[in-house]
N, C-alpha and C positions, 0 to 999 in steps of 0.2 A: 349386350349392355354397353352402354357409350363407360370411356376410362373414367370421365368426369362425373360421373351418374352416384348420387347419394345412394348408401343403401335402402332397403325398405324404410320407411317410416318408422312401420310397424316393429320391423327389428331394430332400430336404432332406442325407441320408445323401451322396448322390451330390454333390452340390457342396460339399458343406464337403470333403470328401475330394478333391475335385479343387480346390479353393482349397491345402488344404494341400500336393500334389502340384508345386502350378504356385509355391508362394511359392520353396521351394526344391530345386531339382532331384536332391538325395543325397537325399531321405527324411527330412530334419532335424525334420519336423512329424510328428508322433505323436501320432492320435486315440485315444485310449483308451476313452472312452466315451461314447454320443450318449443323452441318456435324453428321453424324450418323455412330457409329464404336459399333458394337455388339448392348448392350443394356447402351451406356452412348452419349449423343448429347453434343455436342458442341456448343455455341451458340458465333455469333462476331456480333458486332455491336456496334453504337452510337447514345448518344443520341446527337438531335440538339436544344436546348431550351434558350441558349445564358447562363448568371448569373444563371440561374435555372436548370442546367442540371444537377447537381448530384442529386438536391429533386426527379427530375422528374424522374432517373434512380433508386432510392433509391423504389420509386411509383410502376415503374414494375416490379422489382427483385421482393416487395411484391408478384401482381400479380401472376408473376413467379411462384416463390414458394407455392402457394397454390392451382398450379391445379393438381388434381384430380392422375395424373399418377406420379406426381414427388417423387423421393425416396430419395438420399442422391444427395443435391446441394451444390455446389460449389460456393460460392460468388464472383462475380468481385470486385478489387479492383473501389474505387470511387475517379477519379482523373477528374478535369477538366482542360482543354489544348485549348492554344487559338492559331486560325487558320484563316490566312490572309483571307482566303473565307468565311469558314464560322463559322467564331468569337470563341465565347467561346463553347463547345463540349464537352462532354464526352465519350470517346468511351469505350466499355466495352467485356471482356468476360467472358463466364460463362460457367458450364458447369451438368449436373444433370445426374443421372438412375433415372432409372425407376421403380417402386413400382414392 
């Protein structure tokens, strides 16, 4: 495998989904969309945790950052935005390489 080579897809797919899975146990983290361009993802999403949404996103950006493939990331800004449906949110993007 070339140094510069992204991990699987599949497993990049797979742990950010179980990062967001494990941050909070109702589903409060919502990937929406993983996009892959060379060797940097893109990640969008929000979180939904109501007054707690930026701890909770602060929680998996940790996660985030500490698996195993991640090389130089990119921080989302931490903004919380209130929404007639579904209240207070955080939505985030972020974006990493690959080790």
């Amino acid at each position: 495998a070339r140094k510069d080579a992204l991990a699987p897809i599949a497993t990049v797919k797979a742990a950010l989904e179980s990062a967001a899975r494990e941050t909070q146990g109702s589903g409060s983290v919502v990937l929406s969309r993983i996009h892959v361009d060379g060797t940097t993802v893109a990640v969008r999403g929000d979180v939904r945790a109501g007054l707690s949404s930026m701890t909770v996103l602060a929680s998996f950006i940790e996660k985030v950052e500490s698996l195993p493939f991640i090389g130089t990331f990119t921080r989302p800004a931490f903004t919380r935005e209130t929404d007639p449906v579904l209240g207070a949110h955080s939505p985030f993007v972020f974006s990493f390489t690959s080790k």
